[in-house]
VEXLOTI-531951 format. One record per atom (N, C-alpha, C): residue number from 0; atom name; x, y, z. Coordinates in steps of 0.02 Angstrom, whole numbers. Example, Ala and Ser with C-alpha at 12.3 -4.5 7.8 and 13.67 -1.06 7.14 Angstrom:
2
nr	atom	X	Y	Z
0	N	660	-284	390
0	CA	615	-225	390
0	C	660	-165	390
1	N	642	-112	354
1	CA	684	-53	357
1	C	645	2	394
% end
This chain:
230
nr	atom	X	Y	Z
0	N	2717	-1187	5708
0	CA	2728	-1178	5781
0	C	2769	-1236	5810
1	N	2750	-1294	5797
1	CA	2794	-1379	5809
1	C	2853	-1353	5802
2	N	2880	-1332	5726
2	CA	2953	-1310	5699
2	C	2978	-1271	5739
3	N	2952	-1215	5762
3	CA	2996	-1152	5801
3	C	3013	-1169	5853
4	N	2939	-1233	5901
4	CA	2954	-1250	5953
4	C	3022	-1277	5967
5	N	3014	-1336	5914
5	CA	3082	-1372	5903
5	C	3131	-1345	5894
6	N	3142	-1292	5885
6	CA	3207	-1262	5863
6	C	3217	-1230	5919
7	N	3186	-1200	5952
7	CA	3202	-1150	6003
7	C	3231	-1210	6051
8	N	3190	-1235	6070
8	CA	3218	-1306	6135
8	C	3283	-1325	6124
9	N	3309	-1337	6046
9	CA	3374	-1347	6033
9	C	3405	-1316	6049
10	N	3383	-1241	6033
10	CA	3457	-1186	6065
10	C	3447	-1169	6124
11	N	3404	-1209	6151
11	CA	3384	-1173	6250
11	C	3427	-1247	6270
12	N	3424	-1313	6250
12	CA	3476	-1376	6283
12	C	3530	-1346	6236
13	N	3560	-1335	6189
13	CA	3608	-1303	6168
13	C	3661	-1274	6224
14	N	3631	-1212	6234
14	CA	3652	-1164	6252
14	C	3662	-1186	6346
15	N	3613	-1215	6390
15	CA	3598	-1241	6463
15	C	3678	-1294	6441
16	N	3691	-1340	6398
16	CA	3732	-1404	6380
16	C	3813	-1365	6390
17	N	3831	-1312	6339
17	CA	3861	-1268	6327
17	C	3900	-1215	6400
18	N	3846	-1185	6438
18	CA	3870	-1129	6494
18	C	3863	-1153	6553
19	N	3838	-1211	6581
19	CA	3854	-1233	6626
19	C	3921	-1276	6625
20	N	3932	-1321	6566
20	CA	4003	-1369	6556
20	C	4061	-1315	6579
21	N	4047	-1249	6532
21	CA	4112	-1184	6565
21	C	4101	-1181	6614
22	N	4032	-1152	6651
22	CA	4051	-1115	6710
22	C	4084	-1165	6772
23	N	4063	-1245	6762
23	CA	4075	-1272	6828
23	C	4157	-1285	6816
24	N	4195	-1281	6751
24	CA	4261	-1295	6761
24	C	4294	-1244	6771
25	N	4267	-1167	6759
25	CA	4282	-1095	6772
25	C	4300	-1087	6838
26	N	4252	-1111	6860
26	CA	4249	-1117	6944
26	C	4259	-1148	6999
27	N	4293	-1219	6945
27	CA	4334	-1253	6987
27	C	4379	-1222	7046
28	N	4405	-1178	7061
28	CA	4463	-1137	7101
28	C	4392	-1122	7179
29	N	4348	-1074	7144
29	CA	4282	-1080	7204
29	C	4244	-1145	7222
30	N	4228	-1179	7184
30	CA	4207	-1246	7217
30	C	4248	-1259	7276
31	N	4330	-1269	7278
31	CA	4368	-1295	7321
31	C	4341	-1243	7397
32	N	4360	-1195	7389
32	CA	4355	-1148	7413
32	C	4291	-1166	7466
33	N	4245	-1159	7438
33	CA	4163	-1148	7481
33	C	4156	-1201	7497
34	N	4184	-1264	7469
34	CA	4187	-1341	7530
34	C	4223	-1317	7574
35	N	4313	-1304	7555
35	CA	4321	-1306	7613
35	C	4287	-1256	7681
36	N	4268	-1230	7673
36	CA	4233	-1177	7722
36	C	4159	-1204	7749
37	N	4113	-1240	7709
37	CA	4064	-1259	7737
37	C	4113	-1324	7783
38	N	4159	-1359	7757
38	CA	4158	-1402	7814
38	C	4183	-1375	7866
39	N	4236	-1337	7860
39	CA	4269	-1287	7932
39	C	4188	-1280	7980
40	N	4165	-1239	7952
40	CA	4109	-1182	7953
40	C	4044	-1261	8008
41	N	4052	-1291	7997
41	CA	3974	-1347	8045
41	C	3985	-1399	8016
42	N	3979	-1478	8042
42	CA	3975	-1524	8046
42	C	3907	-1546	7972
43	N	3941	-1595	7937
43	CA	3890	-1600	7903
43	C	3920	-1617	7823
44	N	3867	-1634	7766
44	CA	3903	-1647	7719
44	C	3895	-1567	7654
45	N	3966	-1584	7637
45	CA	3936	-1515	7580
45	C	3891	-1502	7556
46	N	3865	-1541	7502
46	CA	3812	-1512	7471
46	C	3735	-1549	7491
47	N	3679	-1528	7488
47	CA	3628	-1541	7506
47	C	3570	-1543	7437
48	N	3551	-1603	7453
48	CA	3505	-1658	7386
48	C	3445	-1640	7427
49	N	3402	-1612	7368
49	CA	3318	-1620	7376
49	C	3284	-1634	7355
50	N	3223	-1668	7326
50	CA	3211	-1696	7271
50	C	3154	-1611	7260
51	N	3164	-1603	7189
51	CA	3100	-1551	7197
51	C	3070	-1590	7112
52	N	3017	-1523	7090
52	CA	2988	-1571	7031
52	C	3000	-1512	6952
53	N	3024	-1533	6908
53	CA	3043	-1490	6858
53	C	2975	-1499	6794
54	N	2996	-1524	6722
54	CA	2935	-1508	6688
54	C	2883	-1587	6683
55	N	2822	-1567	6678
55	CA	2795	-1621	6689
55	C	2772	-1645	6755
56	N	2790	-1609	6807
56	CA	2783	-1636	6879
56	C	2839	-1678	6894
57	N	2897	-1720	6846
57	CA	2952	-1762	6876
57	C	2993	-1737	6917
58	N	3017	-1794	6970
58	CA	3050	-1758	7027
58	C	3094	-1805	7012
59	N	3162	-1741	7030
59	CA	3244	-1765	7028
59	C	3276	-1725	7093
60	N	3327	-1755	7079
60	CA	3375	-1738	7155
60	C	3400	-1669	7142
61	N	3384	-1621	7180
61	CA	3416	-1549	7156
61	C	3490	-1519	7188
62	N	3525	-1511	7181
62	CA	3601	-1498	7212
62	C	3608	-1398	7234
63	N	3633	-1433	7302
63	CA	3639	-1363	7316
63	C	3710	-1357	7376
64	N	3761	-1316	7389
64	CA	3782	-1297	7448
64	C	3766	-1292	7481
65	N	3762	-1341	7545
65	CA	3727	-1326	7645
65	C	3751	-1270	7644
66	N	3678	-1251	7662
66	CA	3701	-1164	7695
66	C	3656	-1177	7771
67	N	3629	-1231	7787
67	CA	3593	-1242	7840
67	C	3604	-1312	7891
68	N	3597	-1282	7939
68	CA	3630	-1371	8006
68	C	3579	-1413	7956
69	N	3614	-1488	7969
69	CA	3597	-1547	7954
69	C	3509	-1575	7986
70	N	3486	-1581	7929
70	CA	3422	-1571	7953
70	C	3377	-1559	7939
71	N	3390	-1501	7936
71	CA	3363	-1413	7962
71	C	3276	-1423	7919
72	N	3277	-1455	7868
72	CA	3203	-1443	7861
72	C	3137	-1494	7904
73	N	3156	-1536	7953
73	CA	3123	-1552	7979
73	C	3126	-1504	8062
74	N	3149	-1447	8055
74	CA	3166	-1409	8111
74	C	3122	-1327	8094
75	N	3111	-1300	8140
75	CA	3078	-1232	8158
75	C	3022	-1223	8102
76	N	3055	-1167	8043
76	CA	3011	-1170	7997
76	C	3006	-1200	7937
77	N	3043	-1250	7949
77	CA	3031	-1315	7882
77	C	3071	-1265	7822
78	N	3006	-1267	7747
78	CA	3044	-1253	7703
78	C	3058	-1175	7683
79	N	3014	-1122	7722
79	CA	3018	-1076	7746
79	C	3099	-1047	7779
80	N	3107	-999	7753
80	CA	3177	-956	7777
80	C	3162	-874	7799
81	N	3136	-852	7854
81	CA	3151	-796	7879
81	C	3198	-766	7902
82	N	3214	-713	7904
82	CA	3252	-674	7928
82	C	3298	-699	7993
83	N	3353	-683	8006
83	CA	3386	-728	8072
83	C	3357	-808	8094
84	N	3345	-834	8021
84	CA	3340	-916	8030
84	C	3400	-924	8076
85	N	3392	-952	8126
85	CA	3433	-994	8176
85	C	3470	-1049	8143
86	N	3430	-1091	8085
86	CA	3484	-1148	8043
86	C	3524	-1132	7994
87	N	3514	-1077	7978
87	CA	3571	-1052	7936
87	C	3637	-1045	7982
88	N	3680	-1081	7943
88	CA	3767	-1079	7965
88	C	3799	-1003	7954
89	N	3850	-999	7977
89	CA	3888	-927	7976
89	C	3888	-939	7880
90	N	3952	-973	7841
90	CA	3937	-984	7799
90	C	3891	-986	7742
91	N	3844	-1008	7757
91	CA	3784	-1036	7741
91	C	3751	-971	7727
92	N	3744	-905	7776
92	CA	3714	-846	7765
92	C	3763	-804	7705
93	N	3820	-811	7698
93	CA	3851	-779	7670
93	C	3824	-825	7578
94	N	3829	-865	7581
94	CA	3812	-917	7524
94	C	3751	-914	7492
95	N	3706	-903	7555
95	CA	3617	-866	7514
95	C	3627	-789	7497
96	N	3649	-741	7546
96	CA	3677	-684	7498
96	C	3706	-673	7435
97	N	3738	-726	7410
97	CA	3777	-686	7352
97	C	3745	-756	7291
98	N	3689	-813	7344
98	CA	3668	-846	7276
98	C	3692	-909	7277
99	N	3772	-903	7319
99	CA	3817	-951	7274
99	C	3804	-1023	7309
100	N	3766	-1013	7339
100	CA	3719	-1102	7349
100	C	3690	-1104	7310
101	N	3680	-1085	7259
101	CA	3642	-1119	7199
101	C	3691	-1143	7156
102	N	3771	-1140	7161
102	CA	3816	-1149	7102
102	C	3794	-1235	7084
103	N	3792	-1277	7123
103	CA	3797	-1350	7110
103	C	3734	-1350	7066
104	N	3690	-1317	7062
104	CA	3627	-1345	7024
104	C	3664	-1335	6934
105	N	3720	-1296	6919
105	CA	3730	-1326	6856
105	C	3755	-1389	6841
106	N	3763	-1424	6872
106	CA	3758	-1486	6860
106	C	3694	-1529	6843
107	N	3656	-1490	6885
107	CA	3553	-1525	6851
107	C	3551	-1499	6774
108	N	3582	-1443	6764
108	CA	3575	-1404	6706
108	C	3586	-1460	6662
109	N	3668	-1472	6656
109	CA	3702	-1520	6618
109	C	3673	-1593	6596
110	N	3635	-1603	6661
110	CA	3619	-1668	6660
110	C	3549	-1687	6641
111	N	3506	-1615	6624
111	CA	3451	-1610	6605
111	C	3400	-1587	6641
112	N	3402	-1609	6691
112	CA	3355	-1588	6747
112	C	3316	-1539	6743
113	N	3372	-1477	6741
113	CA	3327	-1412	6743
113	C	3399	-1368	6684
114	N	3350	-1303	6675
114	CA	3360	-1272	6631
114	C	3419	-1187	6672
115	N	3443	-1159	6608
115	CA	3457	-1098	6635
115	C	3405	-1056	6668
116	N	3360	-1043	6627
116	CA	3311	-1008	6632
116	C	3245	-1055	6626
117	N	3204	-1028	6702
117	CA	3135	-1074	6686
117	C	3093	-1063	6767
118	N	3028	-1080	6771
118	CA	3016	-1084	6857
118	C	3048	-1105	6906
119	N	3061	-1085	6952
119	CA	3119	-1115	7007
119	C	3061	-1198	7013
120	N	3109	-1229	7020
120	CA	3085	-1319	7048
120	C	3055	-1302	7092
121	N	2978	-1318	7133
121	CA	2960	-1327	7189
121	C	2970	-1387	7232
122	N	2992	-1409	7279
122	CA	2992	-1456	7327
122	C	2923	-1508	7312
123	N	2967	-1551	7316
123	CA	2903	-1609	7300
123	C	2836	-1607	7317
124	N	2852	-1590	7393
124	CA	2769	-1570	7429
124	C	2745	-1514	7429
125	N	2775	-1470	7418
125	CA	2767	-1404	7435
125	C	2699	-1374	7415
126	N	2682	-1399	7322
126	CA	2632	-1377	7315
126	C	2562	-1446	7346
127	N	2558	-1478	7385
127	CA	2521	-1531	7392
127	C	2526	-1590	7337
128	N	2460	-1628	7344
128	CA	2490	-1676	7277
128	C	2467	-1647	7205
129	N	2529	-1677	7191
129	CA	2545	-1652	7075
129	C	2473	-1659	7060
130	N	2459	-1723	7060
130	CA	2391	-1747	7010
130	C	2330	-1712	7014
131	N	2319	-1668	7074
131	CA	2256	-1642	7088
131	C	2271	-1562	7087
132	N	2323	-1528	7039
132	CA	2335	-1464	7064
132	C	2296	-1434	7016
133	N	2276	-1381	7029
133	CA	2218	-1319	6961
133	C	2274	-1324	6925
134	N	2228	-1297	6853
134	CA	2259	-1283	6788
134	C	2313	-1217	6791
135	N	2288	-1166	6850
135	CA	2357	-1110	6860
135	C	2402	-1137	6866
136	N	2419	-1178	6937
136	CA	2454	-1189	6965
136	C	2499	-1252	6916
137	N	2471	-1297	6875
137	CA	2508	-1334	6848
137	C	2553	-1311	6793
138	N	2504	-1261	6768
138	CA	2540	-1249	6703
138	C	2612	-1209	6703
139	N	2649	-1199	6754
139	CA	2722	-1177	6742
139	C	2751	-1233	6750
140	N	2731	-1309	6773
140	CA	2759	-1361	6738
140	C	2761	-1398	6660
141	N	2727	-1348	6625
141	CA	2762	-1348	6551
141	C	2808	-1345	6534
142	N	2843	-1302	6558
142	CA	2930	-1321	6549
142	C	2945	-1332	6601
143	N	3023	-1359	6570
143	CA	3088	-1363	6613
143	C	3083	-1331	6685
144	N	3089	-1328	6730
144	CA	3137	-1288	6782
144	C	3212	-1240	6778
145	N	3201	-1196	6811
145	CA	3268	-1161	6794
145	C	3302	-1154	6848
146	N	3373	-1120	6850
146	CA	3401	-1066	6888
146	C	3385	-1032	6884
147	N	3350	-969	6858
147	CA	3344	-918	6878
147	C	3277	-905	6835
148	N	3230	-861	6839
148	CA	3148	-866	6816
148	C	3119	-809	6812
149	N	3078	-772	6784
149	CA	3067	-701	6770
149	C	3026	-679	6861
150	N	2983	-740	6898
150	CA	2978	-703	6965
150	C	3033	-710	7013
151	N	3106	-721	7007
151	CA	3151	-703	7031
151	C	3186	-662	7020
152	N	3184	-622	6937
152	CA	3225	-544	6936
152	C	3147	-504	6962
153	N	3106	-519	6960
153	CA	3055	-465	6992
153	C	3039	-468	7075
154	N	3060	-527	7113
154	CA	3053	-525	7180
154	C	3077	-559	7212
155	N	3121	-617	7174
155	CA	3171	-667	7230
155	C	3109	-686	7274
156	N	3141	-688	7350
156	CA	3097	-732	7399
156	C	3043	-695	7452
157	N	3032	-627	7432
157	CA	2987	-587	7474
157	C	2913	-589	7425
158	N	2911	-636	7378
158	CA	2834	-620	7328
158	C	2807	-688	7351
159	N	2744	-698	7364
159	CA	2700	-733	7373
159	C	2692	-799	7325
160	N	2680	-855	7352
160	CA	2665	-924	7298
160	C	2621	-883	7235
161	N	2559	-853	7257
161	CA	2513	-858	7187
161	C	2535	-801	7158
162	N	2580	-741	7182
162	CA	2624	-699	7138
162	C	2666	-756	7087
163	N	2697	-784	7134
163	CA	2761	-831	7085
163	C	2722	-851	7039
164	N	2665	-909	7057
164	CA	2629	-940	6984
164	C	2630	-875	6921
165	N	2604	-811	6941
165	CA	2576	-785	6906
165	C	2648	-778	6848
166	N	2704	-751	6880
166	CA	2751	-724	6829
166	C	2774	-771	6796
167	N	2761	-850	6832
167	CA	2800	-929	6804
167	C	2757	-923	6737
168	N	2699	-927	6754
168	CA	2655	-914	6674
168	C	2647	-876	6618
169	N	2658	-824	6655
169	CA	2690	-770	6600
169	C	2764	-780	6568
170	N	2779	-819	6615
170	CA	2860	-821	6569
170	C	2853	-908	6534
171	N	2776	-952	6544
171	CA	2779	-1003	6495
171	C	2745	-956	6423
172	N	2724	-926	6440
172	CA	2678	-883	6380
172	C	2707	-861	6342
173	N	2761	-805	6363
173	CA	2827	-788	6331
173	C	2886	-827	6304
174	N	2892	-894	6336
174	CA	2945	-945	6287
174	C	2907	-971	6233
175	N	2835	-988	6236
175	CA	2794	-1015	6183
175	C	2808	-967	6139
176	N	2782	-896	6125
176	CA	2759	-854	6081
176	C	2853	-833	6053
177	N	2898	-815	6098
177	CA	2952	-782	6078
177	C	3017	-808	6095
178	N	3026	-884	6116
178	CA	3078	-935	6111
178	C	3134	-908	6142
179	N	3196	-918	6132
179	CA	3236	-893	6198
179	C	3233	-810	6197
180	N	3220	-786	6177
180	CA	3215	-717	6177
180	C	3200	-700	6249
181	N	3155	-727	6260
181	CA	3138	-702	6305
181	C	3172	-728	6376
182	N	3212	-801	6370
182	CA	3267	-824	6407
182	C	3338	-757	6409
183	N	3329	-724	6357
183	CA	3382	-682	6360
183	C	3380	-634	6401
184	N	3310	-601	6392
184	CA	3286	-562	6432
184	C	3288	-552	6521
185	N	3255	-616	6523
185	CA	3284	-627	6592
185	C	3344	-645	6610
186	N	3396	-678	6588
186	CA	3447	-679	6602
186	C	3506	-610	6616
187	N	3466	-562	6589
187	CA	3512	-479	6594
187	C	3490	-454	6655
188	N	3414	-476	6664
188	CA	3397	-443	6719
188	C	3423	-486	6810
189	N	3434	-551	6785
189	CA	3452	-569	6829
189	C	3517	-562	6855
190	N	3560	-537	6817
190	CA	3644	-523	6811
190	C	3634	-444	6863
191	N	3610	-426	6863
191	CA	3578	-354	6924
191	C	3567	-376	6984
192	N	3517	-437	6986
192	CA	3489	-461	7044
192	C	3524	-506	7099
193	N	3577	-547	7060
193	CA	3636	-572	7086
193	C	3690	-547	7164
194	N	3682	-456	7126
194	CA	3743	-434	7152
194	C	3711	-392	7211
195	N	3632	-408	7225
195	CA	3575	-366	7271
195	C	3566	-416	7346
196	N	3593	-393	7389
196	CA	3542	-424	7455
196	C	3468	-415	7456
197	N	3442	-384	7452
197	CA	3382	-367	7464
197	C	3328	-416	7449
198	N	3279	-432	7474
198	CA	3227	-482	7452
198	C	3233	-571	7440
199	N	3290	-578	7492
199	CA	3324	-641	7502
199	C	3284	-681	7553
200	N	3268	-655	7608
200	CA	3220	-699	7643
200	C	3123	-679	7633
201	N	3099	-754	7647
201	CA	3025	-732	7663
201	C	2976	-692	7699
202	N	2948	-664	7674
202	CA	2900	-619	7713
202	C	2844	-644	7764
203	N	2855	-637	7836
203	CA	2784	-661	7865
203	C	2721	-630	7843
204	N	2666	-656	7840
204	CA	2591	-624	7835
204	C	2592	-586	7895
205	N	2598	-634	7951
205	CA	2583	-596	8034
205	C	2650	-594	8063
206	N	2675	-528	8093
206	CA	2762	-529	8113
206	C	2753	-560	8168
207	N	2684	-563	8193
207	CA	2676	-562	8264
207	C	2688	-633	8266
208	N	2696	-699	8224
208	CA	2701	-757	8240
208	C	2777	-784	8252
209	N	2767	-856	8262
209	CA	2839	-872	8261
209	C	2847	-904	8200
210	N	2916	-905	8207
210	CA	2918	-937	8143
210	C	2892	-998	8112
211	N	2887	-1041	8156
211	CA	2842	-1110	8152
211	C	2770	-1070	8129
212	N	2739	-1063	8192
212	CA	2675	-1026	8168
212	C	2664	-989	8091
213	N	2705	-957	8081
213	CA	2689	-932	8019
213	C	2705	-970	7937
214	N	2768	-1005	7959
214	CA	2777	-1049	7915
214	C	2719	-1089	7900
215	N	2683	-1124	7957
215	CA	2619	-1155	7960
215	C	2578	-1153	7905
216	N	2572	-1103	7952
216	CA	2505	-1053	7915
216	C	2514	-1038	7829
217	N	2573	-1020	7814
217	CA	2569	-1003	7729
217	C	2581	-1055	7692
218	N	2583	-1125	7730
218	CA	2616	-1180	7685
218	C	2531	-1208	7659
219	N	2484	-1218	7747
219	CA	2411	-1219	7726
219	C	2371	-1179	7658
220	N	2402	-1119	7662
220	CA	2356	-1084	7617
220	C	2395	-1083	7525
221	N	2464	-1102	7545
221	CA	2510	-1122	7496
221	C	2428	-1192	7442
222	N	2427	-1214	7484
222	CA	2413	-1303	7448
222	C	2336	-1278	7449
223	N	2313	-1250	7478
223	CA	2240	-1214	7463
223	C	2229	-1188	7411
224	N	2269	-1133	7384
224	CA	2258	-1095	7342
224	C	2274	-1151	7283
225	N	2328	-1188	7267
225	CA	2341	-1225	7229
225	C	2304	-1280	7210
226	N	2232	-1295	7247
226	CA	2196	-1361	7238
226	C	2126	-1304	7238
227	N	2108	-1233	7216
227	CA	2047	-1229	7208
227	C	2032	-1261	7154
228	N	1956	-1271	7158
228	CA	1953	-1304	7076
228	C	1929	-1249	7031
229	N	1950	-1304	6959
229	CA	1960	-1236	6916
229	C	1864	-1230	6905
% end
């Protein structure tokens, strides 16, 4: 099991070492492109650094295209994105549609950070503190972090935190037992999901709130659910 492990990890940094080095010089011509437009497009710097936490609980700086005013997460609903977010830039909405604010994170790829395929990074705080989280909730920090993760070809940003844990674990279960295979797997399905609007922003519990309010409210029960004990 040690051996396969080992081998598979090779061709998963292999392969993450490999398709990000192409894609970011592929795309050199769009890089130019979507700067220049976020800067046209609002005041502010291109890309936007977060620290979130990949395998192990370590937190690194995550790279992304502003698609939101300068700020913006100490504003309305923090790390929460509903529907007609007010901080989303003209730009910026067009850039969470098609994804392509996520292009800079192959550079985390390259640099180790995070993986092609793996749990999306959570925000440092997001789940409360690392050291005290249940055994659910920790264990999709067994691996890496990814771009793209088996509960994002099944629901992107309308599925619930303890939905997400659930599929993050199922897809550590599935790299243990069947090594990138199952990286492959999701990677076809996500090549579908790419080219989909649908299921891009968060779902309120209550419509009836605001967005503060509700953001509130699911971030509380976010760090609740994540600190029952086991």
């Amino acid at each position: 099991m040690t051996v396969f492990r080992g081998i598979n990890n090779f061709i998963k940094r292999l392969f993450d070492v490999i398709s990000s080095g192409i894609l970011i010089i592929l795309l050199l011509p769009l890089w130019i492109i979507l700067s220049i437009a976020i800067k046209i497009d609002s005041p502010g710097p291109i890309f936007f650094k977060q620290g979130r936490r990949t395998k192990n609980g370590r937190i690194f700086s995550m790279y992304k295209f502003r698609s939101m005013v300068v700020n913006a997460e100490s504003m309305g609903a923090g790390l929460f994105n509903y529907e007609n977010d007010p901080r989303v830039t003209k730009v910026g909405r067009f850039l969470r549609n098609s994804s392509l604010d996520e292009l800079p994170q192959l550079f985390n790829i390259l640099k180790g950070d995070m993986s092609v395929v793996g749990p999306r990074p959570c925000v440092t705080y997001e789940l409360g503190d690392f050291e005290t989280l249940n055994k659910r909730y920790k264990k999709r920090f067994e691996v890496k972090a990814g771009l793209n993760g088996l509960a994002q070809v099944m629901g992107r940003n309308d599925i619930r935190w303890v939905e997400i844990v659930g599929y993050d674990n199922q897809y550590v279960e599935c790299y243990n037992r069947y090594g990138v295979v199952s990286d492959l797997q999701i990677l076809f399905g996500s090549v579908a999901r790419v080219f989909k609007k649908d299921k891009i922003y968060e779902n309120k519990e209550d419509s009836s709130l605001s967005d503060e309010e509700a953001a509130r409210k699911a971030e509380e029960e976010i760090i609740r659910l994540a600190h029952i004990p086991d």
